[in-house]
N, C-alpha and C positions, 0 to 999 in steps of 0.2 A: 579314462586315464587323465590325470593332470597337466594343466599344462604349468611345464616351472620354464620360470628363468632365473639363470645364475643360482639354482638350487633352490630359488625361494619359490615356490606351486602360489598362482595367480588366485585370487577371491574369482567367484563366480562373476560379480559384478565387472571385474576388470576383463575377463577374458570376453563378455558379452561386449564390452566396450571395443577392444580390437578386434570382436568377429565385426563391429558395426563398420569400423573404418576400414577393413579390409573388403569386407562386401561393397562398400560403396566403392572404391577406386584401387584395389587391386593389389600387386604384388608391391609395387612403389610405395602404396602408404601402408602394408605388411609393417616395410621395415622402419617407417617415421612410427608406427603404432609401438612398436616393440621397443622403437628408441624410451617413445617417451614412457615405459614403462621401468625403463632403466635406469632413467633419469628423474622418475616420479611425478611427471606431469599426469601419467595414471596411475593413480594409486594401486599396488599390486593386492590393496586388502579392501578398498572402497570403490576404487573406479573412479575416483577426480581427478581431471586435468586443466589448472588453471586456462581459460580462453586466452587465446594466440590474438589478442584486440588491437596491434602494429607490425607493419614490415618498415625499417630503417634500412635502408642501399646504403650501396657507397655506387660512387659515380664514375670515374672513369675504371671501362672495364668491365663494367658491371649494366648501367644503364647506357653508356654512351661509350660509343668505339671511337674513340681520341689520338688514337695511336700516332695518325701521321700528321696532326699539325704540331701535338709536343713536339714529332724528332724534327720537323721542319724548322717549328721555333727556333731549338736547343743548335742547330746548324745552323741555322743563320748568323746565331753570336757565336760560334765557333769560328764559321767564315769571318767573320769581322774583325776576330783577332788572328787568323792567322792559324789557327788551329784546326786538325784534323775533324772531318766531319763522321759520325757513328751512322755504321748500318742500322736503319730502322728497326730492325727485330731487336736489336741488342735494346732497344727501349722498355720491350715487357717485363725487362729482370732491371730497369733502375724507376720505372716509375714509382709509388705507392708510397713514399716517405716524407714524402712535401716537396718543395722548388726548389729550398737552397739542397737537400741530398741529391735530387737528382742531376742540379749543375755539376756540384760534386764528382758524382759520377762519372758525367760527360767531358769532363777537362781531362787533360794530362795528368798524370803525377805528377808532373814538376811542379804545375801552376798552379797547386790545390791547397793555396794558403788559404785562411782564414778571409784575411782581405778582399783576394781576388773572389773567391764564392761569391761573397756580398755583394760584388759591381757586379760579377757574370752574371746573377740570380735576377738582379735591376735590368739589364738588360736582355735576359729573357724572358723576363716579364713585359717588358715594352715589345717584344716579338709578338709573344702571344696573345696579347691584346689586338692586332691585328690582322693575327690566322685562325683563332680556334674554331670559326665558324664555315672557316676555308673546304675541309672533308670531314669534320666531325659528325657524325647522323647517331639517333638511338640505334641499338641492336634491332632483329627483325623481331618482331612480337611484344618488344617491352612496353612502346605505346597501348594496344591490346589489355595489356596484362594488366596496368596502372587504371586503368578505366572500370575493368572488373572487381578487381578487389577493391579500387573506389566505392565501387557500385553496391560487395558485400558489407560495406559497412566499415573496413580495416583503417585506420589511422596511418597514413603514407607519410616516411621524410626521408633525408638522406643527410648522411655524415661521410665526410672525406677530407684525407687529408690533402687536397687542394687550396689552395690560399681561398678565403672566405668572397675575396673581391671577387673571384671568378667563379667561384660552388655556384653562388645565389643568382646569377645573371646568367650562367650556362646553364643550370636547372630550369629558369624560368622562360628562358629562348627557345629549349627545344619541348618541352612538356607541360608549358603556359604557367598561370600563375593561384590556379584555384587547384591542383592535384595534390600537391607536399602541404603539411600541414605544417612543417617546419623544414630547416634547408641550414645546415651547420660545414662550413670550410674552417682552414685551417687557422686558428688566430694564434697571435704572440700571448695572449695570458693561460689558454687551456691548450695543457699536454696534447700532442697528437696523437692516433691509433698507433700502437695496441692499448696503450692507456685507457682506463675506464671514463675518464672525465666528463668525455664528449656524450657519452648512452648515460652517463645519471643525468647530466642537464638535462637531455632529450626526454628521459622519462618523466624528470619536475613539468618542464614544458608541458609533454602530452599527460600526463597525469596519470601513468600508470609506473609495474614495478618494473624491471629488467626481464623477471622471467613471463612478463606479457608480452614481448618484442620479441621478432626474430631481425638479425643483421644478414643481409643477404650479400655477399663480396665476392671478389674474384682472387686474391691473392691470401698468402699465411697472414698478413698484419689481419685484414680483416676475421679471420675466423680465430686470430689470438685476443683479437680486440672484442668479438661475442664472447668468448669463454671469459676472459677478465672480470667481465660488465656482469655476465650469467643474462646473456640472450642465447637464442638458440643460435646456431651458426651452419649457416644455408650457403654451401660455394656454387659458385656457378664452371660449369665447363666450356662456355665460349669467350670466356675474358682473355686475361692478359698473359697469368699463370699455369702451372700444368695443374694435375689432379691430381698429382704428388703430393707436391706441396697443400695444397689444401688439405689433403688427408692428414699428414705427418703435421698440420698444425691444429688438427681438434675437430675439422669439421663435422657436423651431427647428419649431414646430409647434404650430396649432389645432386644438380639438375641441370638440367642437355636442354630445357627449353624454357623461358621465362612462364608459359603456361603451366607448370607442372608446383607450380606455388599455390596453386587452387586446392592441390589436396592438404594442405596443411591449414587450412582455415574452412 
């Protein structure tokens, strides 16, 4: 019997391609096999799938669990003006937009001028230059993970829309300075995610196309920001956001453990 999807009956050549990745790892890479036959990384009439030759993160949420020096920073200049301090959870739903959105966020309505952003954004910045190192740690396994797919050969960096000053000095603190092959924060000349900007630099840089990269993130910008680009778009479920969200924004595929990146390359 054939096998079809979406009506179109698979070439011999392709369906031997996904009995291979399925034989090797299972139900899990079933469904990235299937994906990428959908998506024509296998071709349903030859069996070619361009090589997956980079993984590009994004950083807080994703490699590093940040949570509680952001909202301790973003409290601190609260307190200093007088203003009400936000329960740390209320952070997973404004982080991910860069520093002046998430002051933004964090102020009052009343005080959410233009102006004020810009001083509160300065002096939460001056915060967190001297907390982020306070209880930030990688998640469990991402050190592990970074090491091996080092070790298979894949081209590592990370994009985030974190201010650039912090990306490249928090990346290099907690996961040294020879792992990323590149390390892109948030600057004033190029758009932030969901924007493609940031992944075609990153591919001129590493020298490959977009659909050679997978973007691995924890929130919607990130897996609107792979779709944009045409990376694959890998959400994580231990981040920031739910798995809602991530679905209802494109994502190609979830993962419960930073090891489970191993079957896609």
């Amino acid at each position: 019997m054939p096998c079809v999807i979406d009506g179109v009956p698979l070439s011999m050549q392709a369906k031997r391609r996904v009995r291979v990745v399925v034989g090797e790892h299972g139900a899990f890479s079933l469904h990235w096999a299937l994906w990428q036959v959908d998506r024509g990384y296998i071709s349903r009439h030859e069996g070619i799938m361009p090589t997956l030759k980079a993984f590009i993160f994004d950083l807080d949420g994703t490699l590093i669990d940040s949570l509680a020096d952001i909202a301790e920073s973003i409290n601190r200049m609260l307190d200093a003006r007088g203003y009400p301090r936000c329960e740390k959870g209320v952070f997973k739903q404004m982080v991910g937009d860069g520093m002046e959105k998430l002051v933004e966020r964090a102020l009052p309505e009343s005080a959410r001028s233009d102006e004020l952003i810009k001083i509160c954004t300065e002096e939460y910045r001056a915060q967190y230059d001297l907390l982020w190192q306070a209880e930030t740690r990688p998640y469990e396994g991402i050190v592990e993970m970074l090491a091996e797919l080092q070790r298979r050969g894949l081209k590592l960096a990370v994009i985030s829309n974190k201010a650039h000053r912090f990306t490249v000095p928090m990346t290099e603190h907690f996961f040294g300075t020879t792992v990323f092959d590149h390390i892109l924060g948030q600057r004033v000349e190029v758009p932030r995610k969901p924007d493609a900007a940031g992944a075609h630099e990153m591919a001129a840089f590493l020298g490959l196309q977009t659909d050679e990269m997978a973007y691995v993130g924890d929130s919607g910008i990130d897996m609107q920001f792979a779709k944009n680009s045409g990376m694959r778009a890998v959400g994580v479920r231990w981040g920031f956001r739910s798995e809602a969200e991530l679905i209802e924004c494109g994502a190609d595929l979830l993962i419960s453990r930073p090891a489970e990146l191993f079957d896609l390359c």
